[in-house]
C-alpha positions as CSV (number, residue, x, y, z in Angstrom):
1,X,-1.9,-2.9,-16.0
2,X,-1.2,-1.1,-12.6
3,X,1.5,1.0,-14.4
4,X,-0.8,1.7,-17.6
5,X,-3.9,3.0,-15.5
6,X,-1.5,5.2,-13.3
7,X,0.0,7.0,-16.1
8,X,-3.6,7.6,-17.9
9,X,-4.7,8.7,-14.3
10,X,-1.7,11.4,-14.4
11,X,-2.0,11.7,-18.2
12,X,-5.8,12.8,-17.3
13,X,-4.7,15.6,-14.6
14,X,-4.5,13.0,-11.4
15,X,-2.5,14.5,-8.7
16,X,-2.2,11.4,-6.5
17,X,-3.4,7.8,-7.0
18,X,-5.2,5.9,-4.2
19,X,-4.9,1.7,-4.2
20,X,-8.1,0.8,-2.4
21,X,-6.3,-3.0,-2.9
22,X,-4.5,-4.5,-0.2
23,X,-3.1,-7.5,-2.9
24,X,-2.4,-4.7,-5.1
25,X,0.0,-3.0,-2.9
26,X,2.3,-6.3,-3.5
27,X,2.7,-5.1,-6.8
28,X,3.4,-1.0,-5.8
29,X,7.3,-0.6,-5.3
30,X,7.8,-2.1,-8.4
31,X,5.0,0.4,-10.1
32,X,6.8,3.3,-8.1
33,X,9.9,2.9,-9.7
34,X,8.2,3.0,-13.3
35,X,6.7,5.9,-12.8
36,X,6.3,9.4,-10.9
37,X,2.6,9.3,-9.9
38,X,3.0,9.4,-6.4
39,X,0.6,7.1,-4.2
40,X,-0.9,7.0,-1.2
41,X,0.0,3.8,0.6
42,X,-2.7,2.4,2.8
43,X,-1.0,-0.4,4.0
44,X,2.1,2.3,5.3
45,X,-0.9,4.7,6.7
46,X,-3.0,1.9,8.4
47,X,0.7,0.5,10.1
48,X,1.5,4.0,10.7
49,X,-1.8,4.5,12.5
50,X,-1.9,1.1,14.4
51,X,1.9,1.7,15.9
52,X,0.5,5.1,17.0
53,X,-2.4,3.7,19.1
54,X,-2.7,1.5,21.9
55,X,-4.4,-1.5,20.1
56,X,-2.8,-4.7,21.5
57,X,-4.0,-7.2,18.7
58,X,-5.4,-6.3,15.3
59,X,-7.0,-8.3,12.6
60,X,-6.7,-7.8,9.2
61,X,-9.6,-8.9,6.4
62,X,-7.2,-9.7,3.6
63,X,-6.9,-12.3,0.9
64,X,-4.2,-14.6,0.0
65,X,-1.5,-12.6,-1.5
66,X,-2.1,-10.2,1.3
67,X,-1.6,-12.8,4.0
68,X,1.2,-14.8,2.9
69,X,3.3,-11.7,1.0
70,X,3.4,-10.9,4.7
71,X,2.4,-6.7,3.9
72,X,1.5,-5.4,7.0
73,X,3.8,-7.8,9.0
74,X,6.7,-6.3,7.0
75,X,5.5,-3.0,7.1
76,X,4.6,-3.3,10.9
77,X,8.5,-4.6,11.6
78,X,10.1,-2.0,9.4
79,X,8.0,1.2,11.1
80,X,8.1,-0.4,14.8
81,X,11.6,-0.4,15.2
């Protein structure tokens, strides 16, 4: 479904897509290589953004496939290093 409502969002003159999901990101490298609609990522902007400050300890609102696909964690590792 994530891949059929991308390419109707292009197909309809979308420049960019924007995946207000957290759980949905799970799902977005496999969408990505299915089609060229290029996202933004919020999951790689807010771990961008959170390296960048000073915060010591963030909390996340997030629901299960969020939590225990590990996103940001994985994200977090991968930009921090």
């Amino acid at each position: 479904m994530m891949l059929e409502s991308a390419n109707m969002l292009r197909a309809a003159g979308a420049d960019l897509v924007v995946l207000p999901c957290n759980s949905a990101h799970y799902f977005l490298p496999r969408v990505r290589q299915q089609t060229d609609v290029p996202f933004i990522d919020m999951i790689d902007e807010t771990s961008r953004f959170v390296l960048a400050s000073d915060a010591k300890v963030v909390g996340v609102l997030a629901g299960e496939v969020t939590v225990k696909g590990g996103l940001y964690e994985q994200r977090m590792v991968n930009e921090g290093n």
